[in-house]
N, C-alpha and C positions, 0 to 999 in steps of 0.2 A: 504798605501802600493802601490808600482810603480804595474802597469798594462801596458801590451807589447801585440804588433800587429805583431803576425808572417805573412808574406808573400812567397808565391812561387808564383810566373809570369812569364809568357812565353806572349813575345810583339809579335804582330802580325803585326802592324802597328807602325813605330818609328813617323810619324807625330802626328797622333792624343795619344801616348804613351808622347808627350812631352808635350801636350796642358793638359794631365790629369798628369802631373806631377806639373806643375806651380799652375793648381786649388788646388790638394790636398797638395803640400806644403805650399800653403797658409792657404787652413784649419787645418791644421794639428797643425802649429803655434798657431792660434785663440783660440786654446782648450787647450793649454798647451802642445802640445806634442810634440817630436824632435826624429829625424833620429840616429838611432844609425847604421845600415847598409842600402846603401841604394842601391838597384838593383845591388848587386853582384852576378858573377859567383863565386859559394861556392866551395871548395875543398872537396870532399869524401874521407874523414878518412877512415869510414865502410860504407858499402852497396855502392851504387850506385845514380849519380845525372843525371837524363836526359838531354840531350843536348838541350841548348837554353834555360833553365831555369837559373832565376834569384832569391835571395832572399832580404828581406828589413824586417828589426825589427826597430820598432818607439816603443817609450816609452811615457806614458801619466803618471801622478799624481797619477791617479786612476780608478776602474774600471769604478764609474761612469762617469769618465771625459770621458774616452773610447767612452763610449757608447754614451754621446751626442755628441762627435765629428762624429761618425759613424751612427749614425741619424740626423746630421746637415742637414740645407739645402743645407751649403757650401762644404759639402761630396757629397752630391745626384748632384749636377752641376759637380762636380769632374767626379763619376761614371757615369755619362750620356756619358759622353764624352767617358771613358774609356770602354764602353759595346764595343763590338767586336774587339775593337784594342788589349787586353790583356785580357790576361787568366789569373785569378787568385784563388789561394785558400788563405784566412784568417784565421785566428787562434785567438782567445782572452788569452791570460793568467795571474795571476796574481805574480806577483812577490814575493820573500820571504824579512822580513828585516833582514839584517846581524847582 
């Protein structure tokens, strides 16, 4: 069953925001997983979206692929880099099969 990486991100820093984009698209690849939105301004249907936030869903095989991609070491060089340049909240979910 497909397992999905919700993101909300607000960049703080667009230099070191691109250096941790090239790490983690390469890790992300490695583990099987691919961008299905990546750092969009989302449109509010309902409720409300705060300004200068972005969102990205990546999609991985499975939960467990998930989770060693996001205990890699090639995520941790990723997030190294991305500590204070972006704010982010993550989400794990698993997907239903149609």
């Amino acid at each position: 069953m497909p397992a999905y990486v919700l993101v909300d991100a607000e960049v703080y820093d667009h230099e070191a925001a691109d250096r941790y984009r090239v790490l983690a698209e390469e890790s992300i690849a490695r583990y099987g997983g691919r961008y299905l939105i990546q750092g969009t301004v989302p449109e509010a249907a309902e409720g409300g979206w705060p300004a200068g936030r972005v969102v990205t869903t990546l999609e991985f095989p499975d939960m467990a692929r998930l989770r060693e991609w996001h205990t890699s070491p090639e995520y941790a060089r990723a997030a190294a880099v991305r500590a204070g340049a972006i704010d982010v909240r993550m989400l794990f979910a698993e997907g239903t099969a149609a």
